[in-house]
C-alpha positions as a Markdown table, in Angstrom:
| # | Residue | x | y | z |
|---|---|---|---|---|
| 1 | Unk | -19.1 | -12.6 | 8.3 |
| 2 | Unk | -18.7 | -16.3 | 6.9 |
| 3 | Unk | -20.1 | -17.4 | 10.0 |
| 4 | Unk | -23.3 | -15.7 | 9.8 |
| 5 | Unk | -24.2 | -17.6 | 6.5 |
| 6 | Unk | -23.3 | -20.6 | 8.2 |
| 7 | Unk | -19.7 | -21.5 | 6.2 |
| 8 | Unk | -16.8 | -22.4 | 7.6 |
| 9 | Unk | -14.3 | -19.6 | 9.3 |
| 10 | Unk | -10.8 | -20.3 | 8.6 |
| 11 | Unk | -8.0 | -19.5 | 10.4 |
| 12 | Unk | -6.6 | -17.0 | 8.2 |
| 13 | Unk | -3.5 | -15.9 | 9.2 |
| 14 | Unk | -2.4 | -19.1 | 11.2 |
| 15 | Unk | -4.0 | -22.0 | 9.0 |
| 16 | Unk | -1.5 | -23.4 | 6.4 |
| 17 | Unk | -3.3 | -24.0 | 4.0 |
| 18 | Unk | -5.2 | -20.7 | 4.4 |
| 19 | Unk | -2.1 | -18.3 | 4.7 |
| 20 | Unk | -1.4 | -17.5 | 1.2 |
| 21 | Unk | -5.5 | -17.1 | -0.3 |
| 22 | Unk | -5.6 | -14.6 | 3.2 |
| 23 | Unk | -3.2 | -12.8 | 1.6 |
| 24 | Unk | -4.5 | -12.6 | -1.9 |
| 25 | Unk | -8.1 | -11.4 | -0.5 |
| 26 | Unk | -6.2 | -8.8 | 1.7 |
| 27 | Unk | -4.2 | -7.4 | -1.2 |
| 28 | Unk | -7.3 | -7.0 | -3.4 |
| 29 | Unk | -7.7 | -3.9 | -1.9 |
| 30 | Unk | -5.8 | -2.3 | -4.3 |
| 31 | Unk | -8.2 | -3.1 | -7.5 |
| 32 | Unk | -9.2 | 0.3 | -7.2 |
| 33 | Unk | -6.5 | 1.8 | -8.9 |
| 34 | Unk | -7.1 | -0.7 | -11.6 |
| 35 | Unk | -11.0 | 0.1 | -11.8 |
| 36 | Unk | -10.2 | 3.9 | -12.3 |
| 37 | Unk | -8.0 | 2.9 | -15.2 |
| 38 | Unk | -9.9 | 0.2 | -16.9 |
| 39 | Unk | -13.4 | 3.0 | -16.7 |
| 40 | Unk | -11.0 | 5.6 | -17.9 |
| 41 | Unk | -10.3 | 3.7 | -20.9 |
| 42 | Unk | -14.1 | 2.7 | -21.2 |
| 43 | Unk | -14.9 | 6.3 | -21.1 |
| 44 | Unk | -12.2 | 7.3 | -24.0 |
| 45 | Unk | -14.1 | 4.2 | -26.3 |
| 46 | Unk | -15.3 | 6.1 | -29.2 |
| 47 | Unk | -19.6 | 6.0 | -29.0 |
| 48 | Unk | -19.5 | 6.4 | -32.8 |
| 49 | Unk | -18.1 | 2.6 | -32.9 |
| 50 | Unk | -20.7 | 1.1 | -30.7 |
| 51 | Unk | -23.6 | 2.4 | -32.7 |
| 52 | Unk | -22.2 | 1.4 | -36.3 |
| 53 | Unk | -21.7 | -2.1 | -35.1 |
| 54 | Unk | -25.5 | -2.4 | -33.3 |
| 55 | Unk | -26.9 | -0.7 | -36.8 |
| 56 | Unk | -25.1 | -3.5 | -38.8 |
| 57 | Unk | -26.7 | -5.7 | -36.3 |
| 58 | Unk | -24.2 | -6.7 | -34.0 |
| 59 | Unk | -24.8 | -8.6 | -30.6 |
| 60 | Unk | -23.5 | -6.6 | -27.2 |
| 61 | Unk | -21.2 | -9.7 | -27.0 |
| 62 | Unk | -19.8 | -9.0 | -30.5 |
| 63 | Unk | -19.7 | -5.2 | -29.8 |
| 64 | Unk | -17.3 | -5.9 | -26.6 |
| 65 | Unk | -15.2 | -8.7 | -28.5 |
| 66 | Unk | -14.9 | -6.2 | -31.5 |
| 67 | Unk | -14.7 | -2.8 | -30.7 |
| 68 | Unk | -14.9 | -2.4 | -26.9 |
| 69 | Unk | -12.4 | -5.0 | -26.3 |
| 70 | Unk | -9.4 | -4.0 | -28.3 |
| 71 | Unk | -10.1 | -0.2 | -27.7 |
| 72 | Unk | -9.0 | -0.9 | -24.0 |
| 73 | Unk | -6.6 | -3.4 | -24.6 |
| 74 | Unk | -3.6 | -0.4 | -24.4 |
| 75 | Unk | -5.0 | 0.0 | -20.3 |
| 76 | Unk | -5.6 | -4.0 | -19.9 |
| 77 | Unk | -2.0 | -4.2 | -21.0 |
| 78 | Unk | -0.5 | -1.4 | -19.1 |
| 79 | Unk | -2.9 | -3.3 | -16.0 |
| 80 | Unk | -1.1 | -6.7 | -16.1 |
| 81 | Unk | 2.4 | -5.7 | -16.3 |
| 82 | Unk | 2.5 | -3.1 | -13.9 |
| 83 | Unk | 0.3 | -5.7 | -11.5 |
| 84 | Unk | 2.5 | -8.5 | -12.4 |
| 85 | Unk | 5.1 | -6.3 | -10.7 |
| 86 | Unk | 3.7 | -5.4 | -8.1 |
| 87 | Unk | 3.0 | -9.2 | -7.2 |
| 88 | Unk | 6.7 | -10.6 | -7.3 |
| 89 | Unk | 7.5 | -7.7 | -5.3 |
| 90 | Unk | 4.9 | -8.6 | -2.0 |
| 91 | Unk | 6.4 | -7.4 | 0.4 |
| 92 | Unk | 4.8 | -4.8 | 3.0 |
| 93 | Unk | 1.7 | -7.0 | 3.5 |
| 94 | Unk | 3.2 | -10.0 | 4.8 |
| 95 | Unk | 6.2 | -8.3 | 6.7 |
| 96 | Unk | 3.7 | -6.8 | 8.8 |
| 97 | Unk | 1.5 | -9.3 | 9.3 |
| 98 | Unk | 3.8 | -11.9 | 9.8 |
| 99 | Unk | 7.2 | -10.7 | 10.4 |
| 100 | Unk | 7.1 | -7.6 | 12.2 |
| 101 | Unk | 7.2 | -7.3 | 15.9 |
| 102 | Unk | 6.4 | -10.8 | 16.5 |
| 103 | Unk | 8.5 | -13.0 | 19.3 |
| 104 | Unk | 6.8 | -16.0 | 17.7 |
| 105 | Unk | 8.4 | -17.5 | 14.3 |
| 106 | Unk | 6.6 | -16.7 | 11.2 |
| 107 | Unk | 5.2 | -19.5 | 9.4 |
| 108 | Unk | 7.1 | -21.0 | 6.4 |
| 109 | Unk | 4.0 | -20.3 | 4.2 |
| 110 | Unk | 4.5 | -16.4 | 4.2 |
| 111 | Unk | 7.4 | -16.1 | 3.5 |
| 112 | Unk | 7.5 | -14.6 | -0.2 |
| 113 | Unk | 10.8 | -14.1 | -1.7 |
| 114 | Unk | 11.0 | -10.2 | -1.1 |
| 115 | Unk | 10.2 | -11.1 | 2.6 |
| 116 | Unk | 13.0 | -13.4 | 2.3 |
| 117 | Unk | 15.8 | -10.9 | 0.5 |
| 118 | Unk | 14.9 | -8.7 | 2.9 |
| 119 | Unk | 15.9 | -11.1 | 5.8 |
| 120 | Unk | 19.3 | -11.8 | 4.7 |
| 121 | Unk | 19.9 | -8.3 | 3.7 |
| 122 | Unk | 18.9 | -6.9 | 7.3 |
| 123 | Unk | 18.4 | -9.9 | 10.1 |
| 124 | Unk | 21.3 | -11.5 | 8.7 |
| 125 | Unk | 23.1 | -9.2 | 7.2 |
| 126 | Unk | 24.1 | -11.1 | 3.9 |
| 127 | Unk | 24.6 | -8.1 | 2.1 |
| 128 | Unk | 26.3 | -9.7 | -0.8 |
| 129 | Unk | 23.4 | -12.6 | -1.2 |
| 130 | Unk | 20.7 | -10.3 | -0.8 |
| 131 | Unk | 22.2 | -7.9 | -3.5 |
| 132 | Unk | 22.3 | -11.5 | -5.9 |
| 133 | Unk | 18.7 | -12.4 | -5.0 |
| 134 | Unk | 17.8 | -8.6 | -5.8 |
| 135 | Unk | 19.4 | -9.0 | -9.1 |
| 136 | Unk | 17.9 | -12.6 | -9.7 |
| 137 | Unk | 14.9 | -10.7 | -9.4 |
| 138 | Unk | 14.8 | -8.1 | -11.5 |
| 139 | Unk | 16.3 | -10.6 | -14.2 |
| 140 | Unk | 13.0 | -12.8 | -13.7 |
| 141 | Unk | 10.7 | -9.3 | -13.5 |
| 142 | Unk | 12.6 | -8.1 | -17.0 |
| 143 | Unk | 12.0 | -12.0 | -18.0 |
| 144 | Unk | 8.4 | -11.5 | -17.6 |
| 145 | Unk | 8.1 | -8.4 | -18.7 |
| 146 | Unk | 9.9 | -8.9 | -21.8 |
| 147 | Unk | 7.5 | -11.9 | -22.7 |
| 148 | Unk | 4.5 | -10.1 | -21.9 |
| 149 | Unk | 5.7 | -6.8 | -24.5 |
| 150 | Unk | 6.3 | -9.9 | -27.1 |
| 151 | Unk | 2.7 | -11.6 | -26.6 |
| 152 | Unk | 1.5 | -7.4 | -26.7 |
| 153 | Unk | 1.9 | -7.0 | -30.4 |
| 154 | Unk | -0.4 | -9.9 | -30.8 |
| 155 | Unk | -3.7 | -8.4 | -28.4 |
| 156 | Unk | -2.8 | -4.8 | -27.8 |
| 157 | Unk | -4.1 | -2.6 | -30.5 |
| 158 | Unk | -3.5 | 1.2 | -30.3 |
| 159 | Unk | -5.9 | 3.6 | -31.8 |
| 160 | Unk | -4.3 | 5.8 | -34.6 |
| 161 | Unk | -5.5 | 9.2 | -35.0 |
């Protein structure tokens, strides 16, 4: 498709330098679950709002900023965190892309660090290293996690009945 606009085709799974952005684009197939929730929370933004802030003369951009904004903020957070997640824990994507049934070594580039638990749990069967690098990571995940829940109380406003 890039060729028929007349830009560059890269190499996307066998290029260095293109391995990991070949990745991202391929896993942005699940924004969709995303979407839903995000127009979900659009829909439950109460109309009554909008129109008291345009008959007190506000802008659309102060409407969003104001009321939009922080009425989805609950869904943006519950968004990031579970996304955040899901990205330290790539793993299905690149196994098959890279690592499956391939006689030819995978590059160094795609190999993510669930890829590479996996490997010493079940190519080389360092159980007790791959049980520590589990546990390293979901110290790092609850890390995160627990920073993100901190910064929340901050941007995250819930509506009160």
């Amino acid at each position: 498709m890039l060729g028929t606009f007349a830009l560059p085709t890269p190499n996307w799974t066998t290029d260095p330098m293109w391995i990991k952005p070949g990745i991202v684009i391929m896993s942005l197939w699940s924004v969709g679950s995303v979407t839903l929730i995000l127009f979900a929370a659009l829909a439950e933004v109460p109309a009554h709002l909008r129109e008291a802030a345009l008959v007190d003369g506000a802008g659309a951009w102060r409407r969003f900023y104001h009321i939009t904004l922080p009425m989805i903020s609950p869904a943006i957070f519950f968004s990031v965190v579970v996304n955040t997640i899901a990205s330290l824990q790539l793993f299905s994507e690149v196994y098959t892309m890279y690592f499956g049934a391939t006689t030819t070594p995978p590059p160094e580039e795609a190999l993510f660090y669930v890829v590479y638990l996996f490997e010493q749990a079940f190519r080389d069967f360092e159980m007790g290293y791959a049980a520590a690098l589990s546990w390293l990571l979901f110290l790092i995940i609850m890390a995160i996690t627990a920073v993100q829940l901190v910064v929340s109380r901050r941007l995250v406003h819930y509506r009160s009945d």
